[in-house]
VOZATI-203115 format. One record per residue (C-alpha): residue number from 1; y, z, x. Coordinates in Angstrom, 2 decimals, always signed. Layout:
N
+-----+---------+---------+---------+
|  nr |       Y |       Z |       X |
+-----+---------+---------+---------+
| NUM |       Y |       Z |       X |
...
+-----+---------+---------+---------+
REM end
This chain:
268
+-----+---------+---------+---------+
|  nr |       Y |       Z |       X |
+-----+---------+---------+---------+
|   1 |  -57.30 | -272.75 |  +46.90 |
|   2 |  -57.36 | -270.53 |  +44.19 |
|   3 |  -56.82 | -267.03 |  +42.27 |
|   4 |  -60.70 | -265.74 |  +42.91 |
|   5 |  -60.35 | -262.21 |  +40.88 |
|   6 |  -59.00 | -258.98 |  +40.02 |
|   7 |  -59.12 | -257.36 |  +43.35 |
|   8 |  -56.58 | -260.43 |  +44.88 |
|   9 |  -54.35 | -259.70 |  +41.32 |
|  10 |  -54.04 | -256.07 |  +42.16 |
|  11 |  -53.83 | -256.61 |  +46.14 |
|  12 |  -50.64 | -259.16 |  +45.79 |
|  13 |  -49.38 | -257.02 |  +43.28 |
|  14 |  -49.37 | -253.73 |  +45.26 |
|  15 |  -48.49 | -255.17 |  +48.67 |
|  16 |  -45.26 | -256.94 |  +46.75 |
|  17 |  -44.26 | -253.50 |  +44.97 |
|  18 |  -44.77 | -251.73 |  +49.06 |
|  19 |  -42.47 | -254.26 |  +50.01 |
|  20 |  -40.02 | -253.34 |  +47.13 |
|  21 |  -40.56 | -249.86 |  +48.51 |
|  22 |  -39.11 | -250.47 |  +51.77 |
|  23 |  -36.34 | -252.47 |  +50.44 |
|  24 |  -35.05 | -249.76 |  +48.25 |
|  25 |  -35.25 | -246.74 |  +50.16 |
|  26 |  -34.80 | -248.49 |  +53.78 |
|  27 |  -37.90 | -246.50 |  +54.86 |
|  28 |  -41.88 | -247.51 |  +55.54 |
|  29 |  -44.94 | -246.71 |  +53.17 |
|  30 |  -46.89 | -243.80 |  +54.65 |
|  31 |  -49.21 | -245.69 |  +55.56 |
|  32 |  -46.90 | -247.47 |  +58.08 |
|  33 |  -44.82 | -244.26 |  +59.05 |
|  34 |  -46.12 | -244.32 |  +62.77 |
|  35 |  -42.95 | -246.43 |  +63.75 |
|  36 |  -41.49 | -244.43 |  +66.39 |
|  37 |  -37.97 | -242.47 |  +65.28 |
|  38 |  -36.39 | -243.64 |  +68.53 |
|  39 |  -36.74 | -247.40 |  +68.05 |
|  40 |  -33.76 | -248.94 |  +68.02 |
|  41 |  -32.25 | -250.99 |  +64.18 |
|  42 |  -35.71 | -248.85 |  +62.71 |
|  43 |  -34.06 | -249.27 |  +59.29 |
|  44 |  -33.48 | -252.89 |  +59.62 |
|  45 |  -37.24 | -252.90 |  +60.44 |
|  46 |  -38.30 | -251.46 |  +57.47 |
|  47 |  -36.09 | -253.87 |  +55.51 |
|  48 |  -37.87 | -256.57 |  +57.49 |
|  49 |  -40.92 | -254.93 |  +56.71 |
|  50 |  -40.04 | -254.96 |  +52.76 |
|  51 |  -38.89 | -258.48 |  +52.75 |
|  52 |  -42.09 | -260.03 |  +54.21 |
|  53 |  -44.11 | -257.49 |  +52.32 |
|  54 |  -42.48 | -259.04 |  +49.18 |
|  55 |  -42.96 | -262.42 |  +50.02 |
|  56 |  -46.32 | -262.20 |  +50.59 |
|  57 |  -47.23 | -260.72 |  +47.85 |
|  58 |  -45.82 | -262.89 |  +45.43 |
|  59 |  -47.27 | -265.63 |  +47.60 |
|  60 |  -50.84 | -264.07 |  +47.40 |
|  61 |  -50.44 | -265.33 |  +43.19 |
|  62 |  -49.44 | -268.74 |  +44.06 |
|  63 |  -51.52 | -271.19 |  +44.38 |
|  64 |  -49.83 | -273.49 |  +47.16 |
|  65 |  -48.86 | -270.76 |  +49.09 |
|  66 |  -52.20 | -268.05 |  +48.84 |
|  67 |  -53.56 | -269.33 |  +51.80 |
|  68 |  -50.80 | -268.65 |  +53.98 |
|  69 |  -49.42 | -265.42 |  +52.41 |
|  70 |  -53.48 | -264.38 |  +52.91 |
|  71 |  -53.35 | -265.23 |  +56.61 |
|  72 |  -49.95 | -264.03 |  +57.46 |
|  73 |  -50.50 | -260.92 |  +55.81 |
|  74 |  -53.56 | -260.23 |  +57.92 |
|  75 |  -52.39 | -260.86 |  +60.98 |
|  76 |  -49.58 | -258.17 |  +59.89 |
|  77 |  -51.38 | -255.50 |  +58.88 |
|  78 |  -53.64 | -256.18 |  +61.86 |
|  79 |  -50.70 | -255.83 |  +64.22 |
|  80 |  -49.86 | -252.61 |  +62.22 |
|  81 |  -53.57 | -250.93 |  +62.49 |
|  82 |  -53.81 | -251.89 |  +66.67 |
|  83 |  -50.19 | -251.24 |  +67.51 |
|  84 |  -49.81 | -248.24 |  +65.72 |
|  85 |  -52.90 | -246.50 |  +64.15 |
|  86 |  -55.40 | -247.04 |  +67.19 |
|  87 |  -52.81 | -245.35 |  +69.83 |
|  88 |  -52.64 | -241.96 |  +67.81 |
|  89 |  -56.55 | -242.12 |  +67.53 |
|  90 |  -57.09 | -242.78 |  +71.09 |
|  91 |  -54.55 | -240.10 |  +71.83 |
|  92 |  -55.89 | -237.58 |  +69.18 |
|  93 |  -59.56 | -238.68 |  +68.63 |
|  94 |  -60.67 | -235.22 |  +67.31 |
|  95 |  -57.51 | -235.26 |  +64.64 |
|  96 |  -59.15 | -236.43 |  +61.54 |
|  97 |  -56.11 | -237.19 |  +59.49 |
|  98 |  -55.14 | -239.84 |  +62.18 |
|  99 |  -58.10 | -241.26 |  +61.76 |
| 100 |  -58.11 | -241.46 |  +58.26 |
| 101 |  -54.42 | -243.24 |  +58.58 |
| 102 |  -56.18 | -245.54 |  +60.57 |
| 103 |  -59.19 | -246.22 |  +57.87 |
| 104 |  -56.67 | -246.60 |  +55.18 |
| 105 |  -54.59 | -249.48 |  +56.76 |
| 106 |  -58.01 | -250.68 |  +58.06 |
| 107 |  -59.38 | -251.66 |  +54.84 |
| 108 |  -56.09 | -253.27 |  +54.15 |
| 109 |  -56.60 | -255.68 |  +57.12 |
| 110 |  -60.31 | -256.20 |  +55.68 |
| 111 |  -59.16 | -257.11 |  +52.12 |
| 112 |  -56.25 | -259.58 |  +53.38 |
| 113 |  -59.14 | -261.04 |  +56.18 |
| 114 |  -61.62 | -262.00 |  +53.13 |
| 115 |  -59.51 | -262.90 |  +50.62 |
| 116 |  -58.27 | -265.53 |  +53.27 |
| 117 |  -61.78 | -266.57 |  +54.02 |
| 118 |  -62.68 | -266.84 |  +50.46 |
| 119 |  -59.24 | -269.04 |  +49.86 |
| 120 |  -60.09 | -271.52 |  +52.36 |
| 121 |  -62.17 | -274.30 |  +52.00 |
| 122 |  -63.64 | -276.96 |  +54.23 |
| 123 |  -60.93 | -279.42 |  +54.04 |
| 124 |  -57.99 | -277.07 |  +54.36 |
| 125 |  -57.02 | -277.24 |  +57.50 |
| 126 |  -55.76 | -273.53 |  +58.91 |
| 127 |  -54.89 | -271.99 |  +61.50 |
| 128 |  -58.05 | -270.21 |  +63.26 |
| 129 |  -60.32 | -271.59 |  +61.39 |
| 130 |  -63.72 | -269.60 |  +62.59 |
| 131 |  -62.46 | -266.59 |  +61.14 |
| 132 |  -63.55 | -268.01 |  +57.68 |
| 133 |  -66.93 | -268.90 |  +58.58 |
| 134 |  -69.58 | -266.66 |  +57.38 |
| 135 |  -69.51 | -264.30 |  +60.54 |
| 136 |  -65.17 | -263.95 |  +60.22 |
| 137 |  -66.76 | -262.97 |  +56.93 |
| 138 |  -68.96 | -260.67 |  +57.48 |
| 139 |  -67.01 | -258.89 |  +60.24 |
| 140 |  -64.54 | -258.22 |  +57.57 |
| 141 |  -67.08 | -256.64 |  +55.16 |
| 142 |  -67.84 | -254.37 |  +58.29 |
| 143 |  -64.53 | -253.31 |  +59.14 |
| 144 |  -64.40 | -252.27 |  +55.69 |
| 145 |  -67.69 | -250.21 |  +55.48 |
| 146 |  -67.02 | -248.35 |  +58.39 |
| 147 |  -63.54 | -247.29 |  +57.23 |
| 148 |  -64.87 | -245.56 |  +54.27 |
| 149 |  -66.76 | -242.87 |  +55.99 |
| 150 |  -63.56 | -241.72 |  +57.71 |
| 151 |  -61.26 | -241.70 |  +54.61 |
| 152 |  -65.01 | -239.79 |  +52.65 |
| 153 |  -64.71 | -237.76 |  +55.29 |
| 154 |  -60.99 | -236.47 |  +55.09 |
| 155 |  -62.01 | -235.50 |  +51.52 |
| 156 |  -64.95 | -233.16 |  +52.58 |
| 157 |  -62.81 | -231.76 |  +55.11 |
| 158 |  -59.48 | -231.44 |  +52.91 |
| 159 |  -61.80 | -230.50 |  +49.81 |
| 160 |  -59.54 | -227.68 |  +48.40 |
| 161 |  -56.35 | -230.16 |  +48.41 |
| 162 |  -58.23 | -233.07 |  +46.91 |
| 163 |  -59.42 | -230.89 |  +44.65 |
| 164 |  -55.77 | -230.48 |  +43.27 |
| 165 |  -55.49 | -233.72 |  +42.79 |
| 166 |  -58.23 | -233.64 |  +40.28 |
| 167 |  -56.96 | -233.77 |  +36.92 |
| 168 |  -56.84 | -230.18 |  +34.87 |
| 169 |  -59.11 | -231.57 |  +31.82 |
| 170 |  -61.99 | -232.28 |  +34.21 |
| 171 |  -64.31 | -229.56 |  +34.91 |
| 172 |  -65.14 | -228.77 |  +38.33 |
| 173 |  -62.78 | -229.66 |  +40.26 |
| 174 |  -63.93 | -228.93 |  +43.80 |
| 175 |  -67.23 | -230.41 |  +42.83 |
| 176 |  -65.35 | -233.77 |  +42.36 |
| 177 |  -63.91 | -233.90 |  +45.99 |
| 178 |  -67.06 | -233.37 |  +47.37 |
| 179 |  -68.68 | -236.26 |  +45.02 |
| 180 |  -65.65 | -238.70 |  +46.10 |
| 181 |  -66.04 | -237.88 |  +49.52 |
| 182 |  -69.81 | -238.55 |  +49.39 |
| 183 |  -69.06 | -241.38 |  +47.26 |
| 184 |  -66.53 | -243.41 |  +50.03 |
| 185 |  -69.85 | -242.35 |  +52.86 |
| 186 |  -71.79 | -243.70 |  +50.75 |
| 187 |  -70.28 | -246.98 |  +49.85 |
| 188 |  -69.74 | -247.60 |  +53.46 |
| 189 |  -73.43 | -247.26 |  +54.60 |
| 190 |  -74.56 | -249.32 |  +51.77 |
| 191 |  -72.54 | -252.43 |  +52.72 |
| 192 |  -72.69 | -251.74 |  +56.44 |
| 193 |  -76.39 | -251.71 |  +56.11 |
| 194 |  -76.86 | -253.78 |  +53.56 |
| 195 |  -78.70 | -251.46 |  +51.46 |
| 196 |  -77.76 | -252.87 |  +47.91 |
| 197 |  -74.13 | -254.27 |  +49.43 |
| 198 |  -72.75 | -255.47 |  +46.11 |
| 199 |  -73.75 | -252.78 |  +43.75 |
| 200 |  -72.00 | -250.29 |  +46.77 |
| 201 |  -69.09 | -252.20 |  +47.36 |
| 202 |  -68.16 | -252.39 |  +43.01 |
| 203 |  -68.99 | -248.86 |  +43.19 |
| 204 |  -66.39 | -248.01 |  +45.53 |
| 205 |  -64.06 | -250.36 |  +43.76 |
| 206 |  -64.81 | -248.72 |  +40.54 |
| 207 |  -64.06 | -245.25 |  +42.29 |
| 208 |  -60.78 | -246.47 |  +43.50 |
| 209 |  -59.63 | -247.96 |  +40.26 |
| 210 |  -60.13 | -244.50 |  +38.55 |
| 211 |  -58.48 | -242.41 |  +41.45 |
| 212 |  -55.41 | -244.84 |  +41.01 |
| 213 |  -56.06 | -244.57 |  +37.17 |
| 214 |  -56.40 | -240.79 |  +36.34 |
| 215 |  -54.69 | -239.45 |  +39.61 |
| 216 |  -51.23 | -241.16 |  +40.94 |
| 217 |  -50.44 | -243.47 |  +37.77 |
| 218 |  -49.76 | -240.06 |  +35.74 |
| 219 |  -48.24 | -238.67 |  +39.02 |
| 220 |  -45.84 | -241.01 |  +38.89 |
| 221 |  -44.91 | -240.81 |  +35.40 |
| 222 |  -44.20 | -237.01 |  +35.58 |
| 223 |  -41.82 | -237.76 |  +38.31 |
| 224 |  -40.47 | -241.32 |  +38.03 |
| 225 |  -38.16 | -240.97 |  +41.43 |
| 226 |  -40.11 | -239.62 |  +43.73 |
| 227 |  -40.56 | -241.94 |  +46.66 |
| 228 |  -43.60 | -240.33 |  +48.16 |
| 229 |  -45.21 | -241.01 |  +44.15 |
| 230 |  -45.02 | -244.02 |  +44.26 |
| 231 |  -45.66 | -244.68 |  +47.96 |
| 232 |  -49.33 | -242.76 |  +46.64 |
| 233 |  -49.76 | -245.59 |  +43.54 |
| 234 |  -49.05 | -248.10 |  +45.35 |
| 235 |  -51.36 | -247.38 |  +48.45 |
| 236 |  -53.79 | -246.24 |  +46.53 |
| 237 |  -53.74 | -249.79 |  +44.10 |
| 238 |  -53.69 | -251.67 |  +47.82 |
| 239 |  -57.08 | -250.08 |  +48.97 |
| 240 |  -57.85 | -250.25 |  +45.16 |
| 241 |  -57.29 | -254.49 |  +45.57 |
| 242 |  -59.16 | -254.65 |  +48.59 |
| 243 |  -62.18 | -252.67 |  +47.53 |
| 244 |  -62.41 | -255.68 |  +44.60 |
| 245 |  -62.02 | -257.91 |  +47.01 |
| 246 |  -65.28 | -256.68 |  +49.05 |
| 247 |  -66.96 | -256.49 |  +46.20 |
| 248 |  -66.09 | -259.67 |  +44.66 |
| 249 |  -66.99 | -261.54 |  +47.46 |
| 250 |  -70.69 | -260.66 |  +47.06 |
| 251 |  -70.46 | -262.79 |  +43.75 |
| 252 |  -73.52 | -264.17 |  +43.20 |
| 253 |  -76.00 | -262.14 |  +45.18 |
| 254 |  -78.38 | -259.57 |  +43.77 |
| 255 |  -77.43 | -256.10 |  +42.71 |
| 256 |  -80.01 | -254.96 |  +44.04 |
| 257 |  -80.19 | -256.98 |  +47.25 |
| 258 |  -81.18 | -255.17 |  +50.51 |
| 259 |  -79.64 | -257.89 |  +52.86 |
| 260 |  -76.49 | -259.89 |  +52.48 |
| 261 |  -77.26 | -263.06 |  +51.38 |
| 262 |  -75.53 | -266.40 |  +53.64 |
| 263 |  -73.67 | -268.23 |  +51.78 |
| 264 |  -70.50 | -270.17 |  +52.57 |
| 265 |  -67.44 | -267.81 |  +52.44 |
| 266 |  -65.30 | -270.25 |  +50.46 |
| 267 |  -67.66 | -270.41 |  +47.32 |
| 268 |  -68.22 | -266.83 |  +47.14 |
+-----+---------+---------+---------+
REM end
């Protein structure tokens, strides 16, 4: 087992400060705000939430203990995304924004799913161990792709407000939204077709790393103690970690490949 990049750096370090989140204000990350008002110790919840968010995270940057934090985190967020993401879509399939709640957290579950399968190797011995042959693998790198469209597509639709989030010095700024929101469509048919997966997959890390960069870090330094701030960076750095993580798991194969190459998940 071992530290395989940026994107698992940024992931562990983003997940730990969501769990940090939760601890101080008693209250869930946006992105896991679906808990129901009405259930019963909610706050106690969310400070369980925070807690294992926290230890996960710092586990995610330890050697001994990556595996694990990779796998337990996964199954989390997974329980998250189908218990409560997928009911609001079902219930509200022509909402977009509930759909794009549910692409968010979706990518989430795809970063923590390969980052596990790139951890383990053939002598570890973990629990469910198919998911970390090549097809666990490549099911991941779908679930990601077809998120993107869905979170592209809430910027096409929302263009004036993501236009606001552009920063004043750049020219354009509607212009932008529509570019990002092409951008994440694109990104997502590239690796779900395999149309040049790597070079699409850094792309949309790359994208991410600048909308973190130029959008919420400066958001949150003109207003240090504002929860929902920082709730933005630090979403925003998760998807940011997991988009790395896509890409970095195509280490190795051509730039300009038009298939995904096999290879063995633990050596990529």
């Amino acid at each position: 087992m071992r530290i395989i990049g940026l994107g698992q750096v940024v992931f562990a370090i983003a997940i730990t400060g969501l769990g940090v989140l939760s601890l101080v204000t008693g209250h869930f990350a946006s992105v896991w705000q679906p808990v129901p008002l009405w259930l019963p110790w909610r706050e106690y919840f969310a400070y369980g939430n925070g807690l294992l968010m926290c230890a996960a995270g710092v586990g995610l940057l330890a050697g001994r203990t990556a595996l694990l934090a990779a796998f337990t985190l996964t199954v989390y967020l997974l329980v998250w995304l189908v218990v409560l993401h997928v009911p609001l879509v079902v219930a509200a399939p022509l909402k977009e924004v509930t759909w794009g709640g549910c692409a968010e957290n979706a990518t989430l579950v795809a970063g923590g799913w390969i980052l596990y399968a790139s951890l383990a190797t053939q002598g570890d011995r973990t629990p469910l161990k198919f998911i970390t042959a090549e097809r666990g693998l490549r099911i991941a790198r779908i679930l990601f792709a077809i998120a993107l469209p869905f979170i592209g597509l809430e910027h096409l639709l929302y263009a004036q407000s993501t236009a606001d989030l552009v920063p004043a010095w750049l020219p354009y700024r509607l212009g932008w939204a529509y570019l990002t929101g092409a951008g994440h469509i694109a990104a997502g048919v590239g690796i779900l077709l395999a149309i040049c997966p790597r070079l699409a997959a850094t792309l949309e890390a790359g994208m991410m790393s600048l909308f973190t960069l130029l959008i919420w870090v400066p958001a949150v330094a003109a207003a240090p103690t504002h929860r929902f701030q920082w709730t933005a960076l630090l979403i925003s750095s998760a998807i940011t970690g997991a988009a790395w993580i896509v890409a970095e798991s195509y280490r190795g194969a051509p730039w300009l490949a038009w298939r995904s190459p096999t290879s063995n998940p633990a050596s990529v």
